[in-house]
Biotite code that builds the C-alpha atoms (Angstrom):
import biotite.structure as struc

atoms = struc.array([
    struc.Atom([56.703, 26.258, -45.254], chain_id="A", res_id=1, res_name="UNK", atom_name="CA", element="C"),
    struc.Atom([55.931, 23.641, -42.695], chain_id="A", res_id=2, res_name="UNK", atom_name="CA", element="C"),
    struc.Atom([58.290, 21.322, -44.699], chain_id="A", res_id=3, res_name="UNK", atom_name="CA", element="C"),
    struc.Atom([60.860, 23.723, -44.372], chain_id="A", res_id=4, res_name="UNK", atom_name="CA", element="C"),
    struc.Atom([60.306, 24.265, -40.639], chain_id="A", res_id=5, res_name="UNK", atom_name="CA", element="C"),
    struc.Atom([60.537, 20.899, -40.301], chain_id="A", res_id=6, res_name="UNK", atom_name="CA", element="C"),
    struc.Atom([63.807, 20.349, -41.987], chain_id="A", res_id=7, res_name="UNK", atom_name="CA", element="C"),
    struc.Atom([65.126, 23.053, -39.978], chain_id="A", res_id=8, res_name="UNK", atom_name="CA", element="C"),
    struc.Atom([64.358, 22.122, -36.654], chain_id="A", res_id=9, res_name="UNK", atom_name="CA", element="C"),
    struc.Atom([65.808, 18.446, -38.085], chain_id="A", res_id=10, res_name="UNK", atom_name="CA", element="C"),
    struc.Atom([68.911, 20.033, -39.425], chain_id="A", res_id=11, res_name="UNK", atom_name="CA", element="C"),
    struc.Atom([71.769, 22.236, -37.365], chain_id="A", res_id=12, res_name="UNK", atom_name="CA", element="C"),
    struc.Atom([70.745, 25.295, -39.704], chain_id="A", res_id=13, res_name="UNK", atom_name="CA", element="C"),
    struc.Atom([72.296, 28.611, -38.862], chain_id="A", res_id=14, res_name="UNK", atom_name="CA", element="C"),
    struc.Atom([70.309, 31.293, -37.029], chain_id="A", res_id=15, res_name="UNK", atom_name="CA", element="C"),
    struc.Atom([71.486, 33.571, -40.177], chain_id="A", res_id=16, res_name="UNK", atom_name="CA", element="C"),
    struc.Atom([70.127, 30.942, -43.014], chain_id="A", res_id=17, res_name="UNK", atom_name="CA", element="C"),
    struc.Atom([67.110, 30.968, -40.385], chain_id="A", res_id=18, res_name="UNK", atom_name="CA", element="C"),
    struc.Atom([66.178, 34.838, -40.530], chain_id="A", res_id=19, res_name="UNK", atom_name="CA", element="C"),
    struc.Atom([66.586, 34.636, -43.697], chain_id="A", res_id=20, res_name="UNK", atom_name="CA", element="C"),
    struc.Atom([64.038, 32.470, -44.951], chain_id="A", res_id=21, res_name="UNK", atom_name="CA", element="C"),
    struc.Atom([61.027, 33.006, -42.483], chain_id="A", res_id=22, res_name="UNK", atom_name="CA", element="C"),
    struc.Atom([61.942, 37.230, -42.478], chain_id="A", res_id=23, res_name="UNK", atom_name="CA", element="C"),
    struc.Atom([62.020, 37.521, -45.972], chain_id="A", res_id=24, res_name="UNK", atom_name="CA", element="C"),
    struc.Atom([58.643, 34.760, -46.518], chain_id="A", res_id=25, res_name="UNK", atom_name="CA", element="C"),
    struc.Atom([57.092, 36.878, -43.568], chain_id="A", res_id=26, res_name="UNK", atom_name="CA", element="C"),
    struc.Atom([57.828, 40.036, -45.504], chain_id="A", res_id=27, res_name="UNK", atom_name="CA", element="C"),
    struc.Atom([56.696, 38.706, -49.204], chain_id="A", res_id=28, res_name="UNK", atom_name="CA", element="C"),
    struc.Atom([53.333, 37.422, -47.382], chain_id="A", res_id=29, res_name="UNK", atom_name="CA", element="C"),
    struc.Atom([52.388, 40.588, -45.696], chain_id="A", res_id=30, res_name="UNK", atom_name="CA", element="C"),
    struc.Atom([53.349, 42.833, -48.683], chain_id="A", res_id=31, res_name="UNK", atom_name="CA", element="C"),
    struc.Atom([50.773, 40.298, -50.686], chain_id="A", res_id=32, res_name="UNK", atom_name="CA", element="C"),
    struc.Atom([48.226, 40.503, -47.717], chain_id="A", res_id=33, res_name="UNK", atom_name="CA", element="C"),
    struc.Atom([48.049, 44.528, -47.825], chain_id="A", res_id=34, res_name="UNK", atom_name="CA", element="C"),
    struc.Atom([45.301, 45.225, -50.388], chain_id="A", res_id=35, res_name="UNK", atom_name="CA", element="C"),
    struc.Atom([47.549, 48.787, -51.118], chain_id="A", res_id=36, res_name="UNK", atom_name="CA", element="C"),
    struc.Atom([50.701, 46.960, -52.078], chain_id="A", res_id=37, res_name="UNK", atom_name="CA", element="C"),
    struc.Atom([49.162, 44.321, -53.917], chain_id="A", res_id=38, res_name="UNK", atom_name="CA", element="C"),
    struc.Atom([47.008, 46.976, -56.314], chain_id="A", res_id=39, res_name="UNK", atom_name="CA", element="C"),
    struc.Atom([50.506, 48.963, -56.639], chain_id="A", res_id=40, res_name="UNK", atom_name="CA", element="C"),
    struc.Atom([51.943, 46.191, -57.703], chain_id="A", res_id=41, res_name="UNK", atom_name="CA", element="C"),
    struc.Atom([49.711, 44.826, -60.374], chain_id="A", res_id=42, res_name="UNK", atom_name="CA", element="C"),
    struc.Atom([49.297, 48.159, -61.719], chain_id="A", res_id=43, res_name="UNK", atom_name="CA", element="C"),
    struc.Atom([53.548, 48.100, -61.304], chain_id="A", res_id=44, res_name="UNK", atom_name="CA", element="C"),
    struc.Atom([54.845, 48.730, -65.514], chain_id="A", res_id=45, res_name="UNK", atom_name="CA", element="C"),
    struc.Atom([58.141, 46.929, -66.368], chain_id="A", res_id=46, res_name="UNK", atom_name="CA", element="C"),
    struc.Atom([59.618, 50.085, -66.716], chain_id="A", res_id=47, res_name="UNK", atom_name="CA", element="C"),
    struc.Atom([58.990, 51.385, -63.249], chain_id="A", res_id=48, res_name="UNK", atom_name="CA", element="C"),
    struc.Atom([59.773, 48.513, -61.467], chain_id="A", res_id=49, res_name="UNK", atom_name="CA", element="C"),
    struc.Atom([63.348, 49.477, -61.241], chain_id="A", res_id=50, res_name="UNK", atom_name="CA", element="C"),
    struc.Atom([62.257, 52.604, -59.764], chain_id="A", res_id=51, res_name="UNK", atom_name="CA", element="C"),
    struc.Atom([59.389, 51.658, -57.441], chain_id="A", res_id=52, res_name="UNK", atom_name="CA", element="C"),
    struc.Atom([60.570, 51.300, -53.828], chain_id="A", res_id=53, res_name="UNK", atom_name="CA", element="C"),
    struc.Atom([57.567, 48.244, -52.860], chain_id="A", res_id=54, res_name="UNK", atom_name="CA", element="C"),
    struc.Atom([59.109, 46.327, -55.599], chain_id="A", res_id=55, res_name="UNK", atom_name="CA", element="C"),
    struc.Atom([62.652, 46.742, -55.056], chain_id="A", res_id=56, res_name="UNK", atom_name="CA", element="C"),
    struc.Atom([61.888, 45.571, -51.011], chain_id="A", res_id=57, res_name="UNK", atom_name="CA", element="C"),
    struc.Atom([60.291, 43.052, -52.446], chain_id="A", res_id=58, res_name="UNK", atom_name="CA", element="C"),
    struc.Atom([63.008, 41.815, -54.726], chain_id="A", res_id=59, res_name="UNK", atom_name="CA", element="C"),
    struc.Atom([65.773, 42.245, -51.712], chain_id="A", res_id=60, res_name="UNK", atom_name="CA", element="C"),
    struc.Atom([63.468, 40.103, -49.682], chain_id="A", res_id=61, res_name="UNK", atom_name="CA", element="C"),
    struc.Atom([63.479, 37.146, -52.482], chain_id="A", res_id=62, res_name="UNK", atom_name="CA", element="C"),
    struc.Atom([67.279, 37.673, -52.397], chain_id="A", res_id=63, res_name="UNK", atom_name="CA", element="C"),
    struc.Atom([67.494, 36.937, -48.874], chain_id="A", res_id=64, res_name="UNK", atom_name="CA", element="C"),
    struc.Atom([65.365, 34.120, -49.575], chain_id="A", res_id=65, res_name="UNK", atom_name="CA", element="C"),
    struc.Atom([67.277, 32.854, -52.031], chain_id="A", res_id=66, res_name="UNK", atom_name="CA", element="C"),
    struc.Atom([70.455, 33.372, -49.900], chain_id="A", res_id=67, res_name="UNK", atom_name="CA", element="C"),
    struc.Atom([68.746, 31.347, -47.006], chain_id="A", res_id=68, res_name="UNK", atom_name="CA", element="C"),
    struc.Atom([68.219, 28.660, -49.308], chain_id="A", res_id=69, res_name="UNK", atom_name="CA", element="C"),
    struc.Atom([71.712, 28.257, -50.164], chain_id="A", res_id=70, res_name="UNK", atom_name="CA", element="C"),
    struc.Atom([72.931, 28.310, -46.820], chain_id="A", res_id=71, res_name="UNK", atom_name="CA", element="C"),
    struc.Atom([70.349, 25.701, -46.187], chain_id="A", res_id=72, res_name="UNK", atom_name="CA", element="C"),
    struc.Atom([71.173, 23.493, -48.661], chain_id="A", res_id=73, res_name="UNK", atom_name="CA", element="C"),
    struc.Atom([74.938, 23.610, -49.261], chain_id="A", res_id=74, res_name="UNK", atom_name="CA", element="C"),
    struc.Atom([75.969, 24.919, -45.509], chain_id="A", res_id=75, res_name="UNK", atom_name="CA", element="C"),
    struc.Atom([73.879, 22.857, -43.468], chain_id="A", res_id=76, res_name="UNK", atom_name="CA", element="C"),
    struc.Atom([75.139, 19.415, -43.272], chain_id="A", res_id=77, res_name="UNK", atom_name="CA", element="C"),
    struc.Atom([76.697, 17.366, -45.941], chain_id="A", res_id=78, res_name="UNK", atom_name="CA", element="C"),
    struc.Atom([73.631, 15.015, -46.667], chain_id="A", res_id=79, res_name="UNK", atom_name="CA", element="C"),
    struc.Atom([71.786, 18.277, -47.904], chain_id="A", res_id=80, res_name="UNK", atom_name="CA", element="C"),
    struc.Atom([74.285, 19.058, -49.779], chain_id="A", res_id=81, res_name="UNK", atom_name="CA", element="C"),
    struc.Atom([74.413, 15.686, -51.368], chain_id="A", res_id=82, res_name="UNK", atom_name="CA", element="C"),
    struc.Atom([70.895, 15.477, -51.792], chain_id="A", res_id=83, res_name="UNK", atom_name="CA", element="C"),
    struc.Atom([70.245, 19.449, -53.414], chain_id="A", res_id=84, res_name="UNK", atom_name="CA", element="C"),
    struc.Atom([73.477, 18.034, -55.779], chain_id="A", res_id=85, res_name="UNK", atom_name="CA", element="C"),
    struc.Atom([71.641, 14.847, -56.685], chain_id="A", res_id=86, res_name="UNK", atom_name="CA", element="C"),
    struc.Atom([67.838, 16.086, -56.777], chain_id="A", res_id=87, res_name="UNK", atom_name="CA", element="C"),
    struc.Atom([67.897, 19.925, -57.624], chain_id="A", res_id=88, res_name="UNK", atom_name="CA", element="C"),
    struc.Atom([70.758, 20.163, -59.493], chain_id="A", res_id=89, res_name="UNK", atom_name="CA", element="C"),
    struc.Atom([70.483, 19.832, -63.431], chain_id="A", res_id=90, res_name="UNK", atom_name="CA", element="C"),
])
């Protein structure tokens, strides 16, 4: 995350792609840090996943993670864009 931070601050990166990366890692870390959450979710069964309301936050906030990402990398600035095309591309 300090990476990221760093490339951010470096970068003219949209307040948007901003909230959502550090919201959405803020939210993933304290779900993990609550002893609770984490026990519901290791005890969590495929099949109730889709159900389970911890879970589906959860998955929103990796959405809006991913969503940041892509506003990071191919919004941002053309030299991300060029490098994400080059380097994480396949």
């Amino acid at each position: 995350m300090d990476l990221l931070a760093n490339v951010v601050m470096q970068r003219k990166v949209s307040k948007n792609a901003i909230d959502y990366l550090f919201d959405s890692y803020n939210q993933f870390l304290a779900t993990l840090d609550n002893l609770e959450s984490r026990a519901r979710l290791k005890e969590l069964t495929y099949e109730g996943a889709r159900e389970d309301e911890l879970f589906n936050n959860l998955r929103k906030a990796s959405r809006s993670y991913q969503e940041g990402l892509r506003l990071l990398f191919f919004e941002t600035d053309k030299e991300l864009r060029r490098l994400a095309q080059i380097y994480a591309i396949f």
